[in-house]
PLY file of the C-alpha trace (Angstrom):
ply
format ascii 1.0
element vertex 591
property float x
property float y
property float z
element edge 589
property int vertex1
property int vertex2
end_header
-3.57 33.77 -13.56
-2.05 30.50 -15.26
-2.41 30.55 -18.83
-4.75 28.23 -20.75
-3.49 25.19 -22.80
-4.02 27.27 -26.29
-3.90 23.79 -28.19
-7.06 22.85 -26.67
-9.13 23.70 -29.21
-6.80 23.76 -32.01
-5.93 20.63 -31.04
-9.50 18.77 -31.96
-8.22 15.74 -29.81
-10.29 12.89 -30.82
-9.08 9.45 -29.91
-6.95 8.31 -33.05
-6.45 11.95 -34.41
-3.04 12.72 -35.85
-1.75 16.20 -34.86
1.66 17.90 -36.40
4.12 18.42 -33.53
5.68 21.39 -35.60
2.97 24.14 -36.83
2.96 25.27 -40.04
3.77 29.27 -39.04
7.44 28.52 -37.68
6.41 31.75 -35.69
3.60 30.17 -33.88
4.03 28.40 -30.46
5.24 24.83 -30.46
2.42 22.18 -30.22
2.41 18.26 -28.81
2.00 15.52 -30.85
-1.10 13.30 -30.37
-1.70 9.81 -32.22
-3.77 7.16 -31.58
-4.87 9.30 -28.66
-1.72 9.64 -27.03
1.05 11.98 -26.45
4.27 11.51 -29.09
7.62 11.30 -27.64
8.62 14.75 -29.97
10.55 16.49 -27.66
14.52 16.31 -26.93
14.76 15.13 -23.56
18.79 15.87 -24.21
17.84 19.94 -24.83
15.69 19.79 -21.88
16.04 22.63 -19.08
16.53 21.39 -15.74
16.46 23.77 -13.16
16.59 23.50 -8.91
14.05 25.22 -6.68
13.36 25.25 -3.37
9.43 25.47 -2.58
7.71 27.31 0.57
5.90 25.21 2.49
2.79 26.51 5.12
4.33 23.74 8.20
7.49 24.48 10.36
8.02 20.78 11.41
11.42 21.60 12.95
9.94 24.16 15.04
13.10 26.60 14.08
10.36 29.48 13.41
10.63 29.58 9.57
8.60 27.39 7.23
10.21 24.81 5.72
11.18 24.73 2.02
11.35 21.52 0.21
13.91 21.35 -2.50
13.27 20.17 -5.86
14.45 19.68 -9.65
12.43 20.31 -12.72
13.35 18.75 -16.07
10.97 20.26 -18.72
11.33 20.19 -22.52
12.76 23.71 -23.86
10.16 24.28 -26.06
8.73 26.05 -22.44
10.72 28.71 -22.80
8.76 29.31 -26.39
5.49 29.26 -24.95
4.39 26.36 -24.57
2.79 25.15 -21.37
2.68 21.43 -20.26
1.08 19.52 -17.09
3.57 18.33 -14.45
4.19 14.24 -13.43
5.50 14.96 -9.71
7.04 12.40 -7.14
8.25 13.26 -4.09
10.28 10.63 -2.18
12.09 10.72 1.25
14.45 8.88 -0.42
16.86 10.60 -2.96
19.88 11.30 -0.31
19.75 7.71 0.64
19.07 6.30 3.98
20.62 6.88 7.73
21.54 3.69 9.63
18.74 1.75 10.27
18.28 0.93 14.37
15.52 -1.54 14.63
13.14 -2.30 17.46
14.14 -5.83 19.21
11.17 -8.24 18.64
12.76 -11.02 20.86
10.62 -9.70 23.45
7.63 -10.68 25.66
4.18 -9.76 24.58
2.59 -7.00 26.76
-0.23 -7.93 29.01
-2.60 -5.30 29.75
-3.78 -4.76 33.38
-7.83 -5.19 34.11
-9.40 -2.12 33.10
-6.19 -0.74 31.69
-5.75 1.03 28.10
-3.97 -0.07 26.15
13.17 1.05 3.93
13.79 0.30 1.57
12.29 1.06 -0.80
11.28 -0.60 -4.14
12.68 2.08 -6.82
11.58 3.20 -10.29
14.49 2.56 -12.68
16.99 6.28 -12.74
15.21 7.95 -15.43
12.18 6.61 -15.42
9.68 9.56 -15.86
11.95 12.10 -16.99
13.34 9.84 -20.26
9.89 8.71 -20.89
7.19 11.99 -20.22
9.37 14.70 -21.27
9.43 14.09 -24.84
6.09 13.81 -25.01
5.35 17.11 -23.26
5.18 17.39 -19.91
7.31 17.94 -17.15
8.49 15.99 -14.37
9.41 17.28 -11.11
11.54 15.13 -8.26
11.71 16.42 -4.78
12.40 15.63 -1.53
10.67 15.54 1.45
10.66 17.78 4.55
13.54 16.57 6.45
15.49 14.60 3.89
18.49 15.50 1.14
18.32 19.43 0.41
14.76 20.27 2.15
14.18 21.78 5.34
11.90 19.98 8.21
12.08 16.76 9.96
10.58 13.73 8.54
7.04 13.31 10.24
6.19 10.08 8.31
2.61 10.90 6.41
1.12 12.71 8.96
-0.76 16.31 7.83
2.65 18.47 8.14
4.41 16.03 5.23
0.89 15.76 3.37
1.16 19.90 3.49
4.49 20.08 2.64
3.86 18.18 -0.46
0.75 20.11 -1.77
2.93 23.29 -1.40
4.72 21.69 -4.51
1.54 21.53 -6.43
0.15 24.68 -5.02
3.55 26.64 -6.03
2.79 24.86 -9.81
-0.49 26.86 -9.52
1.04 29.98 -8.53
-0.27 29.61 -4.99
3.10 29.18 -3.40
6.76 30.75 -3.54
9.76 29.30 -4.49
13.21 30.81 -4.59
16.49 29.51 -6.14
19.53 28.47 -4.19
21.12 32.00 -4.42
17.38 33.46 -3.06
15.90 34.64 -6.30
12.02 34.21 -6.59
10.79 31.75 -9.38
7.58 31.06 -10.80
6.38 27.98 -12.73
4.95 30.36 -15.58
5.40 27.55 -17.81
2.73 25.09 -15.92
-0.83 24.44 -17.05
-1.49 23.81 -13.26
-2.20 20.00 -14.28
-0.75 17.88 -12.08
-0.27 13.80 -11.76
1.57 12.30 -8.60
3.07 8.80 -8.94
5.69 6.57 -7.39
5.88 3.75 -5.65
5.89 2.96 -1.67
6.45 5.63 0.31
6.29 8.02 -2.85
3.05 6.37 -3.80
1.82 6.72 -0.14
2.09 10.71 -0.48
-0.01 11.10 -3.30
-2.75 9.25 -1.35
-2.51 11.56 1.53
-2.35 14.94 -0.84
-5.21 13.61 -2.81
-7.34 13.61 0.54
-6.56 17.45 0.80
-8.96 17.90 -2.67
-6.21 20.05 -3.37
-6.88 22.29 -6.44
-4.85 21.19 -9.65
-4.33 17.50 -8.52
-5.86 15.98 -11.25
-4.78 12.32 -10.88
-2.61 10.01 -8.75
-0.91 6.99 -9.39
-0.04 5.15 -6.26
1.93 2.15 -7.05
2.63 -0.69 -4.11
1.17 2.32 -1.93
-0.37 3.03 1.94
-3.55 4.03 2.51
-3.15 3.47 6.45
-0.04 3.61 8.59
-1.85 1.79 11.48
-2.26 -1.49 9.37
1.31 -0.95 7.60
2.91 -1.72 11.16
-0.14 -3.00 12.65
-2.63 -5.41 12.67
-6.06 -6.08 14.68
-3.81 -4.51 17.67
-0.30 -6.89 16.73
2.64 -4.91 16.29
3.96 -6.42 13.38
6.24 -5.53 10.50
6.64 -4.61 6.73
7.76 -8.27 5.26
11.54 -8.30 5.25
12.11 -5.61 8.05
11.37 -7.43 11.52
11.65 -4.69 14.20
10.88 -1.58 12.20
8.47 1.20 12.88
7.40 4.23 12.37
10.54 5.78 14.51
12.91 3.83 12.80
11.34 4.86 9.41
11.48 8.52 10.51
15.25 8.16 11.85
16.08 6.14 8.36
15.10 8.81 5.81
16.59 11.70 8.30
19.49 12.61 5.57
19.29 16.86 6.44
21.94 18.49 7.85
22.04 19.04 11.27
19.43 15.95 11.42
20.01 16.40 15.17
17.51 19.26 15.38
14.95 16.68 14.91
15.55 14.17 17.83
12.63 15.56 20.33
10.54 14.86 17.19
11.54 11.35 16.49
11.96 10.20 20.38
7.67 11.76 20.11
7.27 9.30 17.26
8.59 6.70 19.30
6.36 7.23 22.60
3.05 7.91 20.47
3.25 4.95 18.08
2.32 2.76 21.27
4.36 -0.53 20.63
3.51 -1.49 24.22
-0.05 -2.70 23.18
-0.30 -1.69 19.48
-3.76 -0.04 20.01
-5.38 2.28 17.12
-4.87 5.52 18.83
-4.52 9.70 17.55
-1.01 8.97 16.52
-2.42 6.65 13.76
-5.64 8.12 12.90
-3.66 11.28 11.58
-2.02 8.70 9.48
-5.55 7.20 8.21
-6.23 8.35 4.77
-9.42 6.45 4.57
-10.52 8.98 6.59
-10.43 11.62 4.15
-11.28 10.18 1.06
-14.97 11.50 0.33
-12.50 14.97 -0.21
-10.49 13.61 -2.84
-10.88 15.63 -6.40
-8.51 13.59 -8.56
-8.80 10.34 -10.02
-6.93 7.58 -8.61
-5.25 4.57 -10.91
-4.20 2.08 -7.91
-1.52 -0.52 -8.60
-0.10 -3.66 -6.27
1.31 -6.15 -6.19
-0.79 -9.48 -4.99
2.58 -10.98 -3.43
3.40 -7.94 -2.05
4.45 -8.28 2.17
6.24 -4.91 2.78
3.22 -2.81 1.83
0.43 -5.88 2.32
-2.30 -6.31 0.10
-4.86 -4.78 3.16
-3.49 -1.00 1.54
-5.06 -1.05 -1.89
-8.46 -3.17 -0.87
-9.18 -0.75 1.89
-8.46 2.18 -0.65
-10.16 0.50 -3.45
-13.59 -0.12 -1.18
-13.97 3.17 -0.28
-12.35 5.07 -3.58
-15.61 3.03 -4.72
-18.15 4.44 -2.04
-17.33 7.99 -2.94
-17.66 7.63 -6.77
-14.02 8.46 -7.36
-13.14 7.67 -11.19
-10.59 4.96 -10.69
-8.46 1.89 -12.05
-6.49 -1.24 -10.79
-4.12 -3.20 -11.67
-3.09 -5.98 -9.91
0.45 -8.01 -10.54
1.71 -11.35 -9.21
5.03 -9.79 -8.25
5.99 -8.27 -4.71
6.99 -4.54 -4.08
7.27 -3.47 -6.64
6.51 -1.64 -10.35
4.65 -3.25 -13.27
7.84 -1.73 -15.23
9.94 -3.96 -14.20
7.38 -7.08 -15.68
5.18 -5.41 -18.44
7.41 -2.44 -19.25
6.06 -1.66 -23.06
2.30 -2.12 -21.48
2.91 -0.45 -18.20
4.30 2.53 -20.19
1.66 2.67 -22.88
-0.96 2.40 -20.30
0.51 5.09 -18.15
1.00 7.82 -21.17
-2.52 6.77 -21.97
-3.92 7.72 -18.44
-1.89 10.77 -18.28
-2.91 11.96 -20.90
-6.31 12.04 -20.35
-6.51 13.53 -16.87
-3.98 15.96 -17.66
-4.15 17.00 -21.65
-7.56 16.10 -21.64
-7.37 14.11 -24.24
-10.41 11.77 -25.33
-8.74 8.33 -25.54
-11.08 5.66 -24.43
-8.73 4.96 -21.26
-12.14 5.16 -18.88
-14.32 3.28 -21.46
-11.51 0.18 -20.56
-12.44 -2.65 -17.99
-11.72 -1.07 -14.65
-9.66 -3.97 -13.24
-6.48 -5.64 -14.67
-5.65 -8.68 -12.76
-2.69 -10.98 -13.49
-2.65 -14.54 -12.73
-0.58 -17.18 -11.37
0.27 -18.58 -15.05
1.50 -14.44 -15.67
-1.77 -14.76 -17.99
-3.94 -11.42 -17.78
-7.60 -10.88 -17.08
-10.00 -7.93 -17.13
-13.24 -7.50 -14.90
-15.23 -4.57 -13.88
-14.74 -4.88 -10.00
-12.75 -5.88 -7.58
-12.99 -8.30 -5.58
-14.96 -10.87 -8.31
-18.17 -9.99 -8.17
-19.41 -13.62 -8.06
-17.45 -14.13 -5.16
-19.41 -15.02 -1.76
-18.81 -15.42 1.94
-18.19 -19.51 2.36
-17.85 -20.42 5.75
-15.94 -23.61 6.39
-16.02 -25.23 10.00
-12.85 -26.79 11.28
-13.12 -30.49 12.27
-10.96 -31.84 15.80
-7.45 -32.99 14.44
-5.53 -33.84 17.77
-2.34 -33.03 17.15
-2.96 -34.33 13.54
-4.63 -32.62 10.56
-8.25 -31.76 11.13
-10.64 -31.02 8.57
-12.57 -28.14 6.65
-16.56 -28.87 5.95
-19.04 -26.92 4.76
-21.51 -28.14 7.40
-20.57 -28.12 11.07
-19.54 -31.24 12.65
-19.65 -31.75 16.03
-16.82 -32.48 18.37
-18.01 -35.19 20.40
-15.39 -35.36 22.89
-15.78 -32.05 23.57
-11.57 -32.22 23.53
-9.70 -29.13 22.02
-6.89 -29.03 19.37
-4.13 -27.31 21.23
-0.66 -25.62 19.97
2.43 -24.39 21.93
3.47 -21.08 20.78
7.51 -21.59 19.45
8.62 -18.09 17.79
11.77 -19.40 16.78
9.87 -22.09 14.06
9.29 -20.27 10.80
5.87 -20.26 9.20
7.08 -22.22 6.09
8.33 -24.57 8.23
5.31 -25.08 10.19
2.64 -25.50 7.58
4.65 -28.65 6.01
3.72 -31.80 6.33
0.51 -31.50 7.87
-0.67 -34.79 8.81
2.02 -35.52 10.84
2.31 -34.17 14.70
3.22 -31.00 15.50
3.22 -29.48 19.01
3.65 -25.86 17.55
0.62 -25.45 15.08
-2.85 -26.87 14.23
-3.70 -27.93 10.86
-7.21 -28.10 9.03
-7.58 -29.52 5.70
-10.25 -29.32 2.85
-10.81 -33.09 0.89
-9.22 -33.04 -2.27
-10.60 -30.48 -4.58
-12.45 -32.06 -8.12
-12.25 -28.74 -9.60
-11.03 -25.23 -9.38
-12.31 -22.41 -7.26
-10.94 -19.29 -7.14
-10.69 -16.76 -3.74
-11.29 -12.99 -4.43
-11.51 -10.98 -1.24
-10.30 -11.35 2.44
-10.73 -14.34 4.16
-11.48 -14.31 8.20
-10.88 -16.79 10.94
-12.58 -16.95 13.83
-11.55 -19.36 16.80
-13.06 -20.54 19.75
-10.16 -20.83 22.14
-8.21 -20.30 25.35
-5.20 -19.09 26.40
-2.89 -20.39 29.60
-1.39 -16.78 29.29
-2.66 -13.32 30.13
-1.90 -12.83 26.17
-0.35 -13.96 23.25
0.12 -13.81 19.42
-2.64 -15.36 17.15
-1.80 -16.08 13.57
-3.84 -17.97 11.04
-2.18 -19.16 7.57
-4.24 -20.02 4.32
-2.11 -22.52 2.60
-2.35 -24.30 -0.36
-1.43 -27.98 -0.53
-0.60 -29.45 -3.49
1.31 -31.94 -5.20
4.27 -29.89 -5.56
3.98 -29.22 -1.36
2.41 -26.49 0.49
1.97 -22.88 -0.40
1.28 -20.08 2.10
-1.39 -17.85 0.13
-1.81 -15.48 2.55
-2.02 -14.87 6.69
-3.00 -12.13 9.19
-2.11 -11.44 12.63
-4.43 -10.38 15.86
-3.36 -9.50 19.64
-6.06 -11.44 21.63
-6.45 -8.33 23.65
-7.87 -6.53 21.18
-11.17 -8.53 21.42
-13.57 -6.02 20.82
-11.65 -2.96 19.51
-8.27 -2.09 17.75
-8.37 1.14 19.70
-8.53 -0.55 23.19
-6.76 -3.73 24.51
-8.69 -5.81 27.24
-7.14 -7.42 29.89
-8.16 -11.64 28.98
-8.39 -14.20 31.90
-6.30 -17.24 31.36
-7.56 -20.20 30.53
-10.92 -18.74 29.67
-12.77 -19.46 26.44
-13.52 -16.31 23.94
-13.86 -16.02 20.02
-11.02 -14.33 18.40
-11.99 -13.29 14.90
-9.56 -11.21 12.39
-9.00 -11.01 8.85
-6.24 -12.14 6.79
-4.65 -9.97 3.98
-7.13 -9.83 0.66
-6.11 -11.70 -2.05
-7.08 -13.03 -5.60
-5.85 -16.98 -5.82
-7.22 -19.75 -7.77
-7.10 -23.11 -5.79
-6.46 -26.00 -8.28
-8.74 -29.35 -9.14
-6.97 -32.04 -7.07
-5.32 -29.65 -4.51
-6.50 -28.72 -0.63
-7.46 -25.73 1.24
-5.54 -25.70 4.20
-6.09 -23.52 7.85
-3.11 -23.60 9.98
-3.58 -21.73 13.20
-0.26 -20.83 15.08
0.56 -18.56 17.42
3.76 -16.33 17.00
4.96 -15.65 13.29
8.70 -15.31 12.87
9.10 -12.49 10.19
5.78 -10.71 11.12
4.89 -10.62 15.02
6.94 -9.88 18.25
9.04 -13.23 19.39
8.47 -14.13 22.72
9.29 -16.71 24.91
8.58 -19.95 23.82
5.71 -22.06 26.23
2.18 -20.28 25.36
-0.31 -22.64 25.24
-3.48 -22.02 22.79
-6.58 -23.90 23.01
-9.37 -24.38 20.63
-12.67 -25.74 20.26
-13.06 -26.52 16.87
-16.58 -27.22 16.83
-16.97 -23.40 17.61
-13.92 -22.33 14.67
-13.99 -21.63 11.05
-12.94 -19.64 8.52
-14.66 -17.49 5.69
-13.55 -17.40 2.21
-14.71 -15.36 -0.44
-14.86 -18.12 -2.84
-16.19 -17.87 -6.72
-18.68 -21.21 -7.04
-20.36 -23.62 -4.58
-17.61 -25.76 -2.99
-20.94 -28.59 -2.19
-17.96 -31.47 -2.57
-16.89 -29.97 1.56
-20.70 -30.98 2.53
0 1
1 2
2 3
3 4
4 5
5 6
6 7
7 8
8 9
9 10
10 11
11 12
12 13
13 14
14 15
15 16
16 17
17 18
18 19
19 20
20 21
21 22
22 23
23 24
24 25
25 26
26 27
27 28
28 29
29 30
30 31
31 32
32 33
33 34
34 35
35 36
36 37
37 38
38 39
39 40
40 41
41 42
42 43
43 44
44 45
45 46
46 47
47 48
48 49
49 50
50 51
51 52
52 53
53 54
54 55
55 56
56 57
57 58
58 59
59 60
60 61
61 62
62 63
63 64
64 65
65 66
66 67
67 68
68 69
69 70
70 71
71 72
72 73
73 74
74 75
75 76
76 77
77 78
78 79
79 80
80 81
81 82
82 83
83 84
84 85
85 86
86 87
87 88
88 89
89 90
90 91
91 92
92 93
93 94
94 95
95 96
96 97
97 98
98 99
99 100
100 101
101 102
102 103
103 104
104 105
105 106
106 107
107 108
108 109
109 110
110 111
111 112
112 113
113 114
114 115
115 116
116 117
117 118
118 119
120 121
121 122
122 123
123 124
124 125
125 126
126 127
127 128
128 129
129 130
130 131
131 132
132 133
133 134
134 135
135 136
136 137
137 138
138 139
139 140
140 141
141 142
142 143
143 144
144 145
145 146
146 147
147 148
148 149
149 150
150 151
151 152
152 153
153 154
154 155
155 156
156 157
157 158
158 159
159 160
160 161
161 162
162 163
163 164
164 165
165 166
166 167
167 168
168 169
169 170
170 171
171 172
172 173
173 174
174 175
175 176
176 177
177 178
178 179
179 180
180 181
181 182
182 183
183 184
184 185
185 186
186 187
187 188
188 189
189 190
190 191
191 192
192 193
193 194
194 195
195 196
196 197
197 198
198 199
199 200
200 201
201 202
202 203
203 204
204 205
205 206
206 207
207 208
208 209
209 210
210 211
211 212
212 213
213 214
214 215
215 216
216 217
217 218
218 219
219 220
220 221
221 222
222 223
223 224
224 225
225 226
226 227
227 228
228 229
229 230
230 231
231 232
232 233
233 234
234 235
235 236
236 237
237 238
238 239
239 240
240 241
241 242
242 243
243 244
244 245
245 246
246 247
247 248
248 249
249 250
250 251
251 252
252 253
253 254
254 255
255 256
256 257
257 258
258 259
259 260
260 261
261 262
262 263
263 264
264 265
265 266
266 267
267 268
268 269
269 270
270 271
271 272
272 273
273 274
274 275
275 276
276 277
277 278
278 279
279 280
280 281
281 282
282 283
283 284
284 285
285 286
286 287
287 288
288 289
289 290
290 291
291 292
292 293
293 294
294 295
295 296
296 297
297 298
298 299
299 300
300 301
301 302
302 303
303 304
304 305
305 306
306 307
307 308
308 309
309 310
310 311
311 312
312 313
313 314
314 315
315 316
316 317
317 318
318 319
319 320
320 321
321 322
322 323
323 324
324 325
325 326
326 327
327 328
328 329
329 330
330 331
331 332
332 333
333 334
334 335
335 336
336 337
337 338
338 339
339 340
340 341
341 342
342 343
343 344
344 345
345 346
346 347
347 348
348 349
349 350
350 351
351 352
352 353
353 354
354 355
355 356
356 357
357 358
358 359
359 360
360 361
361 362
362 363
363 364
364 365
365 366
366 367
367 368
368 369
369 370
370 371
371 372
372 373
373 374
374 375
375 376
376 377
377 378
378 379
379 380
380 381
381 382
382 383
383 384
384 385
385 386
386 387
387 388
388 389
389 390
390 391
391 392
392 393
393 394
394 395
395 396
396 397
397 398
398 399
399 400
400 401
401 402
402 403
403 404
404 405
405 406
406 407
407 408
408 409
409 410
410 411
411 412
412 413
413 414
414 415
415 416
416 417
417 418
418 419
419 420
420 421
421 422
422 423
423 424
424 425
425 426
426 427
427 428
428 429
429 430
430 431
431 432
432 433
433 434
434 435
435 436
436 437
437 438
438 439
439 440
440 441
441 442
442 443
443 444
444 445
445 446
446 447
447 448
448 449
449 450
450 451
451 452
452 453
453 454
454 455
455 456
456 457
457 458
458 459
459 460
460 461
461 462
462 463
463 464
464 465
465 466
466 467
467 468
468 469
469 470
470 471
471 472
472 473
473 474
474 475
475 476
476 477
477 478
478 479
479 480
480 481
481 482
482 483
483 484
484 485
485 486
486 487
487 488
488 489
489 490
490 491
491 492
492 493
493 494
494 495
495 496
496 497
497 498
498 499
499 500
500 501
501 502
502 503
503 504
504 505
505 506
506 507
507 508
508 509
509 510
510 511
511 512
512 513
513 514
514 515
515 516
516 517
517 518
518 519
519 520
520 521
521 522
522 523
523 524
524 525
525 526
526 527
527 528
528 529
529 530
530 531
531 532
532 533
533 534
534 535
535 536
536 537
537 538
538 539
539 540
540 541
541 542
542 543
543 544
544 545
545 546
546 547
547 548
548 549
549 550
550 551
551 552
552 553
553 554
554 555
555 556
556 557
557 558
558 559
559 560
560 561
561 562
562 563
563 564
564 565
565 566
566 567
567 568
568 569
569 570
570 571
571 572
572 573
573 574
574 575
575 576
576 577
577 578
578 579
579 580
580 581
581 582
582 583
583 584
584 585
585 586
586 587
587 588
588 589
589 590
């Protein structure tokens, strides 16, 4: 049985107490330090014991007949070999050994056309010494290991599907004496000096983890901290049936992913497993299938047992901003004690921006899932949100709560900007706003100058605003429009045009084909009129007095979608187009 944190009750840990680190009997069992209702940095991170274990899983991903053992290193103040038991901050990353070569997919391809009836990294990283220089000295310990496949541990990378989820709780179950680990010469070890507290943290792929473990309800997870983090693989290389890709890495998937952080020995024992990957993650029509729904940790989340402190970045476009509002809705719906923060920088860390904050913050949050400590961190606002001036805000929810669905009809523009009004206005002519798909043109370069002609892109443009209004949510588009193709891409931009020139806010991505369902594509007849609807990726933006809203539809997106030949021709009726924006106030001025 794992022993009880004695100090518990000697402790008397009210939020601003003052308690000795050093007890008076020099006999007695060392003690933290708590002030001001957090943990004291009282502990020589320079005398700390490190040792190397490797942990026995319950998955055999490399199908060799053994379970696989993940390896891992422990760096715990030495005061645990006097009695004293501490809680556990735990990452595990793919990443430690590096990455393999990186092969990506060619996206200078055509699109796939379904037949009738048919079916359809890099990685930003926490500064060296992040956890261990900062949380050992204030009593806990910090464990770094490596997942299945990668550096030191056994397995093949299976990238967040159950057998890397499982291989990952074995680290906390081992913590709670539920699991063996041995050392490299064989010799069993135990974790004698664990409370059985955990807290999982990291960022990316190392924050993704802790959102799939936390799914499991496994027992002693008390708290995650995912940081720039997925909560669904589908709609990290997917979207509304698009194949698409992390921002920055045009042509990678989950294969490539898998092959990337494949830094074992021998990795070769895993090539049936990664040419599998390959087949099931469906680039052919990028369709939802079982591949991606064992990757879906929104299904799951009514199990999770620890809190969850969610962090991400609002200009984030390797993990998009679709991860954390997706998490946050339904982290929401089942109750789970929670907290955001969101930043104005990409992906990556708040450490890196707000360092003294970020840190105090953090300690604060630790402690009280995992020392139990009274500190006021849940009586806090629940949302942090940064701004575009780097100011900071606080709210209770997420998105703005006075924020409601504003639908705003597109107006014919002919080759030239159209417009944005509250009230549809009809198109007389009857004539469509059309746009030739060009996948070599870059989306910066499109949305410029939008009242001159453009072949390539269609452009619809609020009046100028007289005051401010502020988007908090996840804005939709929905077209009216034909295609003189069996299928193409369909990409809507929000952009914001301003004095200084035009700002892309956010976009999103849909394959026509998937009409009525990710999971299924449906062959389309060309030149036939249907409504395409998709969202674009959430976001929290406040459009200035004296600037416009902008819609510009396009077709193929350079860094994003698959680049076919140029020549697609897209249609739409704009009469029958608009787009919704979760807007704070009553934009009347559009009437």
């Amino acid at each position: 049985m794992k022993k009880t944190l004695f100090f518990t009750v000697c402790l008397l840990v009210v939020f601003g107490m003052n308690v000795a680190a050093k007890p008076a009997n020099p006999d007695a069992e060392p003690q933290i330090k708590v002030e001001d209702g957090v943990t004291q940095a009282v502990f020589s991170k320079e005398d700390a014991v490190r040792e190397t274990v490797y942990i026995e899983t319950a998955v055999d991903s490399d199908g060799d007949g053994q379970n696989d053992r993940v390896h891992a290193e422990i760096i715990r103040p030495k005061e645990t070999e006097e009695g004293l038991d501490v809680p556990v901050i735990f990452e595990m990353s793919p990443y430690r050994a590096g990455l393999s070569s990186l092969d990506f997919h060619d996206v200078d391809v055509e699109l796939n056309p379904v037949e009738k009836n048919g079916k359809g990294k890099p990685y930003a990283a926490d500064l060296p010494g992040y956890y261990d220089d900062y949380f050992v000295p204030r009593g806990y310990a910090v464990v770094l290991a490596e997942s299945i496949g990668s550096g030191l541990s056994d397995g093949c990378p299976t990238v967040g599907d159950e057998r890397e989820i499982r291989a990952t709780e074995a680290v906390i179950d081992w913590l709670n004496g539920r699991a063996d680990a041995f050392t490299e010469d064989g010799q069993a070890v135990s974790a004698d000096w664990s409370t059985g507290n955990v807290g999982m943290t990291g960022v990316s792929y190392n924050g993704t983890l802790p959102n799939g473990v936390a799914t499991t309800g496994v027992e002693g997870l008390k708290t995650i901290v995912p940081i720039g983090a997925i909560s669904s693989w589908y709609d990290y290389y997917r979207s509304n049936g698009a194949v698409v890709a992390p921002g920055g890495y045009q042509g990678e998937d989950a294969d490539v992913l898998g092959k990337a952080v494949l830094t074992r020995d021998n990795p070769e024992v895993c090539s049936d497993l990664m040419n599998q990957i390959e087949d099931d993650q469906d680039r052919n029509t990028g369709d939802y299938n079982e591949f991606w729904d064992a990757r879906n940790y929104l299904n799951d989340v009514k199990d999770i047992e620890a809190s969850v402190f969610v962090v991400h970045g609002l200009n984030d476009w390797n993990v998009k901003t679709q991860q954390f509002s997706q998490w946050w809705e339904e982290l929401k719906q089942y109750n789970v004690p929670r907290k955001l923060w969101l930043h104005q920088g990409g992906h990556s860390s708040p450490y890196y921006f707000r360092n003294e904050e970020w840190l105090n913050t953090l300690n604060k949050w630790f402690d009280h899932w995992l020392y139990d400590i009274d500190n006021g961190i849940m009586d806090e606002p629940v949302v942090d949100i940064q701004r575009e001036d780097d100011s900071w805000e606080t709210t209770q929810a997420w998105p703005n709560a006075d924020a409601t669905e504003t639908k705003l009809h597109f107006t014919a523009g002919s080759n030239e900007a159209g417009g944005l009004s509250v009230l549809p206005v009809p198109n007389k002519n009857k004539e469509a706003d059309s746009l030739i798909d060009n996948a070599l043109i870059e989306a910066s370069e499109l949305v410029e100058s939008p009242l001159s002609e453009s072949p390539n892109r269609q452009a619809y443009l609020s009046k100028e605003l007289t005051e401010s209004y502020r988007m908090s949510g996840t804005p939709n588009v929905s077209i009216r429009a034909s295609i003189d193709q069996p299928t193409a891409n369909l990409t809507g931009l929000l952009v914001d045009y301003g004095p200084d020139g035009a700002e892309i806010v956010t976009r999103g991505w849909m394959d026509p084909q998937n009409i009525n369902s990710m999971s299924k594509s449906k062959a389309l007849i060309p030149n036939r009129q249907y409504t395409f609807d998709w969202d674009m990726q959430p976001d929290d933006y406040q459009f200035k007095a004296g600037h416009q809203i902008g819609i510009v539809i396009i077709s193929s997106d350079n860094k994003y979608t698959i680049r076919p030949e140029s020549g697609t021709t897209i249609s739409i009726d704009p009469e029958r187009s608009h787009v919704t924006l979760p807007l704070v106030g009553d934009i009347k001025e559009l009437r």
